[in-house]
C-alpha positions in Angstrom: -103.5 -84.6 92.0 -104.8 -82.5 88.9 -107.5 -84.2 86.9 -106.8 -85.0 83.3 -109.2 -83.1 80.6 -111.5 -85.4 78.1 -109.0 -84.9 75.4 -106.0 -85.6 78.0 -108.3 -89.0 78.8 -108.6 -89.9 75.2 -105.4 -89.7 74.2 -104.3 -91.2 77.2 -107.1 -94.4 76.1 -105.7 -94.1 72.4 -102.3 -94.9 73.7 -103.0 -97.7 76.1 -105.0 -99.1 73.0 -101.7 -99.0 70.4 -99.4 -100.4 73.3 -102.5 -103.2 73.9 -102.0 -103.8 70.0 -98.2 -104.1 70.1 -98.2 -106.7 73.4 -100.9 -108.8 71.4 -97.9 -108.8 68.4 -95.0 -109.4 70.2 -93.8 -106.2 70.4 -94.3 -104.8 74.0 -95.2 -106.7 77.7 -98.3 -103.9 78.7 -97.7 -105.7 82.4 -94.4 -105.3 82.9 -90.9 -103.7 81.4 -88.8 -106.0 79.1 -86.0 -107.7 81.3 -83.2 -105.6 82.4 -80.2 -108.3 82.0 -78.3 -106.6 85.0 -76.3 -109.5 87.4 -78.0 -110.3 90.4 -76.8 -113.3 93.2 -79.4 -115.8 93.6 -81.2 -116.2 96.8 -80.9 -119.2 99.6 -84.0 -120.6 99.2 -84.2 -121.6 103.3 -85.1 -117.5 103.6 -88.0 -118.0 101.3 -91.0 -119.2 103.5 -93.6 -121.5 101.7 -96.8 -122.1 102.9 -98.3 -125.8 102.0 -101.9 -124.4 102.1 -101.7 -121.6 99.2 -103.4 -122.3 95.6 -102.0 -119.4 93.9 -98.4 -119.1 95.1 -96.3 -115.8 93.7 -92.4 -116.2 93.8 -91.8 -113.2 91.5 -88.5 -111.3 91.2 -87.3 -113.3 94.3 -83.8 -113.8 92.8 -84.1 -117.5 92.9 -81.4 -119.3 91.1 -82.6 -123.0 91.3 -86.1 -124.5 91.8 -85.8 -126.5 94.8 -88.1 -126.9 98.0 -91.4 -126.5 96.6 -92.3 -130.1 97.3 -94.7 -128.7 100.4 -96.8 -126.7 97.8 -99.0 -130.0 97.2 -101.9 -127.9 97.0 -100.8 -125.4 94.6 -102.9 -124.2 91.2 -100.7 -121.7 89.6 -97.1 -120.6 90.6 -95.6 -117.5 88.9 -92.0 -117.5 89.3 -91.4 -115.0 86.8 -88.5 -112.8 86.5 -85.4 -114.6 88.6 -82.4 -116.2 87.8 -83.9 -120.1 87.0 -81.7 -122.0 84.3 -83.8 -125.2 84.6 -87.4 -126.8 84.7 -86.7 -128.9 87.5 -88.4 -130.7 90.6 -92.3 -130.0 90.1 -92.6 -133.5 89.8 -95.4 -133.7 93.2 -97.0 -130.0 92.0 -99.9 -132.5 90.3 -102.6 -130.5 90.7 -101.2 -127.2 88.6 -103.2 -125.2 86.6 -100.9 -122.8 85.7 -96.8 -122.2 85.6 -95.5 -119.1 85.1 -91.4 -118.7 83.9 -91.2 -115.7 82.0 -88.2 -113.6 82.2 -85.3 -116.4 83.3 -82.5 -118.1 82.0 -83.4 -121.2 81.0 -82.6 -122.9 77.6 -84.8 -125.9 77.5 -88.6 -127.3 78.4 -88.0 -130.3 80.3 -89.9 -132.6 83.2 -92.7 -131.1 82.6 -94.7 -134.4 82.1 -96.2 -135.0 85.6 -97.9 -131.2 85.3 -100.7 -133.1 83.2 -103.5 -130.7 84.7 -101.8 -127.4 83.2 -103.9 -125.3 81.4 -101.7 -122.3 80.8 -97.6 -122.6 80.7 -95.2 -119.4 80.2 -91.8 -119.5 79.5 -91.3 -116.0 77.5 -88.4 -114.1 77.8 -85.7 -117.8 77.7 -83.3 -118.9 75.7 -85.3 -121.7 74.4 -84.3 -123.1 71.0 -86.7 -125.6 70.3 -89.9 -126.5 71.4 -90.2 -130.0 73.5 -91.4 -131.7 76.1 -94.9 -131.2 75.9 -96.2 -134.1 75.3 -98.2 -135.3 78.4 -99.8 -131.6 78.5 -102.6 -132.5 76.7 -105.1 -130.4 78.9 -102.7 -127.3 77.7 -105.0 -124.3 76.6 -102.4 -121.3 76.1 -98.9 -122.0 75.4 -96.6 -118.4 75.8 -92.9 -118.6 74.4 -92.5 -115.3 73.3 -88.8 -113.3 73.3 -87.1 -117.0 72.8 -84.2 -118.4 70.1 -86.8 -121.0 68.5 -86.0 -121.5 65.3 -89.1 -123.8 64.1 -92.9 -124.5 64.4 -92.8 -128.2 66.1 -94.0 -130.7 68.4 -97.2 -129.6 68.8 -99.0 -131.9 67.2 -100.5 -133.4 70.3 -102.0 -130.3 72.0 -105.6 -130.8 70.4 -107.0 -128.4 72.7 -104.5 -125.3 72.4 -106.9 -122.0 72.2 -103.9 -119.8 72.0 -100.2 -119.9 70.7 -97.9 -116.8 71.3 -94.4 -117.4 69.3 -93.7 -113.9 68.8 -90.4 -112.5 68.7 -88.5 -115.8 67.7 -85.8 -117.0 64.7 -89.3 -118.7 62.7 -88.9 -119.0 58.9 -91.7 -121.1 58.5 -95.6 -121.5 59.3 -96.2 -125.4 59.9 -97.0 -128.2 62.0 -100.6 -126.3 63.5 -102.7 -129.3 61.5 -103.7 -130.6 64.5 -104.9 -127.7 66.5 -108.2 -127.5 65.1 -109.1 -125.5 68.5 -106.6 -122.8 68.4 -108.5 -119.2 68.4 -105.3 -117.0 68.6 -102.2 -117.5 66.9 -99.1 -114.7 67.6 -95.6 -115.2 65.2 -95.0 -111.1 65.3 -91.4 -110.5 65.0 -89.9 -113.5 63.3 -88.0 -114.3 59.9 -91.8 -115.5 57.8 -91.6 -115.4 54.7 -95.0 -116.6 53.4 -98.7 -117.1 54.6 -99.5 -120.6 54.5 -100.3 -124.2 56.1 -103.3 -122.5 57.7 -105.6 -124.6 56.5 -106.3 -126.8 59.5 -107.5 -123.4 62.0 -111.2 -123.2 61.3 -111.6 -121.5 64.5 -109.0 -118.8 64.3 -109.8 -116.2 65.4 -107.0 -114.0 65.9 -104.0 -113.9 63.5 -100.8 -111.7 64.0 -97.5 -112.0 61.7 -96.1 -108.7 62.6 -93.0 -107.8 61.3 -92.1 -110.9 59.5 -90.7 -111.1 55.6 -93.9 -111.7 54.2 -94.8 -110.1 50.8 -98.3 -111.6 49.7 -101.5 -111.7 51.3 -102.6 -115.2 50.9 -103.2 -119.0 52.5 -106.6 -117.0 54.4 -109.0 -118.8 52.5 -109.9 -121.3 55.1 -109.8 -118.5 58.1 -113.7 -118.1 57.8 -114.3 -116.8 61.3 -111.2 -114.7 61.3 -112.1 -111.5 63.4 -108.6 -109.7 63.8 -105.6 -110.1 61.2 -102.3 -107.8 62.1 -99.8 -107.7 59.2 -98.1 -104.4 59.5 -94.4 -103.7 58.9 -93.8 -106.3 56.4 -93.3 -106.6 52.2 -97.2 -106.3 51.6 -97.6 -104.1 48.2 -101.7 -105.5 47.5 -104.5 -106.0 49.5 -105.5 -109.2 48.2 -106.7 -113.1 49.6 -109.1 -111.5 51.9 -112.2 -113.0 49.7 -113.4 -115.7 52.5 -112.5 -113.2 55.6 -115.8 -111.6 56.0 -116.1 -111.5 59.9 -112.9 -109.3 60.3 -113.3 -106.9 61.9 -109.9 -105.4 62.9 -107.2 -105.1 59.9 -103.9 -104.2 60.1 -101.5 -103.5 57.1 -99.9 -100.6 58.7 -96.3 -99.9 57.4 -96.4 -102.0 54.0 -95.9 -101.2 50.0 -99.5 -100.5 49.8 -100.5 -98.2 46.8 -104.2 -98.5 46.9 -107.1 -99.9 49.3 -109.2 -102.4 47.3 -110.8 -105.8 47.7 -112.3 -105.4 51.0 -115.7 -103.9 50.1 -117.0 -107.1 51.5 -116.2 -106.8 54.6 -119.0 -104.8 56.1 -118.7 -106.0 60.2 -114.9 -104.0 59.9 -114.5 -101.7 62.9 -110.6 -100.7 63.1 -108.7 -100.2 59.5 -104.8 -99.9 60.1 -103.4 -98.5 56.8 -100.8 -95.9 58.1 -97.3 -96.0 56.6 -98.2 -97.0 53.0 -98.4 -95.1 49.4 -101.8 -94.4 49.3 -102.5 -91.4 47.2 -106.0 -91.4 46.0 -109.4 -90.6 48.0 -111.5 -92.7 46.1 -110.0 -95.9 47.6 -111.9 -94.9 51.2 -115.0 -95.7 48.6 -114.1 -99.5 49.8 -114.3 -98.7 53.5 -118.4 -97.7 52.9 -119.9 -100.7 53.2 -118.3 -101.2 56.9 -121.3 -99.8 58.9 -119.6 -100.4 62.1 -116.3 -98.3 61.3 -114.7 -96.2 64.0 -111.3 -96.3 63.8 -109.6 -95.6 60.4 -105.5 -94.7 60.5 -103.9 -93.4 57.2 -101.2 -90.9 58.7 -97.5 -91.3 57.0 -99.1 -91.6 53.5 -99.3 -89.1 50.4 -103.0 -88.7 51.4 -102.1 -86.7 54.8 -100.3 -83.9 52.9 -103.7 -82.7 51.4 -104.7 -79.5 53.8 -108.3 -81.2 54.0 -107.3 -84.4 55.2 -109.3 -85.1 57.9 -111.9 -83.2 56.6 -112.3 -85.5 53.8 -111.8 -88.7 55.8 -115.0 -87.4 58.1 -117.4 -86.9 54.7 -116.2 -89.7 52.8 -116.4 -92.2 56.8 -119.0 -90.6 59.0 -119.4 -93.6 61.6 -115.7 -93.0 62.3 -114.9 -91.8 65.5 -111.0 -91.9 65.5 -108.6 -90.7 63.1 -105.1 -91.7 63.5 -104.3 -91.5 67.0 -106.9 -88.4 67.6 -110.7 -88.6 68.8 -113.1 -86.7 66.5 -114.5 -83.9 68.3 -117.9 -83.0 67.7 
């Protein structure tokens, strides 16, 4: 096999790091392609053979149709049965001692009898037909909650998962940011790819970390004031036309406003621990706005392609003098 060059290894890295960016948004699975839909018959489960003694038991793409038989798995910490043909939560009444349930990628429309799982720590049911979310209520031990590529309409019934580190809601029918009071613990919140239209009822999620509303409806950068150990906000492809709200923000260090109204980059001089700046796909025109980027010691990553900026024959050029800790513009590695 021919080795790749440096620059073939670091476009190769650049890539895997915009695809890692779009799976954290609810655009892309990095692990696995998006379900294919095609008809399949469901397997017997009598040809599947369980053994009673495995912990980490994976039933993935095993065309089963009905979960049934797994009584025996007693001693079972995580199941993935990911990507078959399940319509229902059913029978994991005796599966006492899981840590984790896996059920991306099926067919099933509700969360149900799941209250005997009460030692779950991480539960996945991306890729449904979920409408609502339900039927958590015992889970209280839950730490990372993934319903990503579902119908849910609304933020709700949460309220008793005090110890949820991280929510993923992406790619949903959301119009509204509410009901998260209570989860004073969550670190990372996803609701890319819904119908948002504002930032707000945030109030409650001192420990935030992580915040991504990609591709929502959302026009105005504001309800952040509380966010005071926010460290990565993504708001690209939405309404945005100012940079503004940010004032309290000043741990960030990766911001995303990528594919906005943006006419100039202003009120972020503050925020000197930025490493990553995402402003491609905006109207930025005038090179004294990279003036607010100086104070970020620790820049490296700067992208302003797609903007009235790029057109100037120096463009890069300029960039370098004006950034000189960067070390990536755009998707391309500064060669030195």
């Amino acid at each position: 096999m021919a080795s790749l060059s440096v620059s073939e290894s670091q476009e190769m890295e650049v890539r895997d790091e915009e695809t890692k960016r779009k799976s954290l948004n609810g655009e892309v699975d990095p692990q696995e392609p998006p379900p294919t839909g095609k008809e399949e018959v469901p397997v017997d489960m009598d040809t599947i053979t369980l053994d009673p003694e495995e912990e980490d038991v994976d039933l993935v793409h095993c065309r089963i149709g009905k979960i049934e038989g797994l009584e025996v798995l007693r001693k079972a910490k995580t199941l993935s049965l990911r990507q078959n043909l399940i319509k229902k939560i059913e029978n994991l009444e005796t599966l006492t001692l899981l840590r984790e349930l896996d059920l991306y990628d099926n067919q099933i429309r509700r969360l149900e009898n799941l209250q005997n799982l009460t030692e779950l720590d991480v539960l996945d049911v991306s890729f449904n037909i979920l409408r609502k979310v339900e039927g958590l209520e015992r889970l209280t031990r839950l730490k990372k909650l993934f319903l990503l590529h579902n119908k849910i309409g609304a933020i709700d019934n949460l309220a008793h998962l005090t110890g949820l580190e991280m929510l993923e809601l992406g790619s949903n029918r959301i119009r509204v940011i509410e009901n998260l009071d209570s989860l004073s613990s969550l670190d990372s919140l996803f609701l890319g790819t819904n119908k948002i239209t504002k930032l707000q009822n945030l109030d409650g999620l001192h420990n935030l970390t992580v915040l991504s509303i990609q591709s929502n409806r959302i026009t105005k950068m504001e309800g952040l004031q509380s966010l005071v150990n926010l460290r990565e906000l993504y708001l690209s492809h939405n309404g945005i036309e100012v940079i503004e709200g940010l004032e309290n923000n000043k741990k960030l260090t990766t911001l995303d406003i990528a594919a906005n109204r943006v006419k100039r980059i202003e009120n972020i001089s503050h925020l000197t621990e930025l490493q990553e700046f995402w402003m491609n796909d905006n109207q930025i025109e005038n090179w004294g706005d990279l003036d607010e980027l100086k104070n970020a010691r620790g820049l490296e990553t700067v992208y302003l392609e797609r903007n009235p900026l790029q057109k100037d024959p120096q463009y890069r050029r300029k960039i370098m003098l004006a950034l000189p800790t960067v070390r990536q513009i755009d998707a391309t590695f500064i060669r030195f």
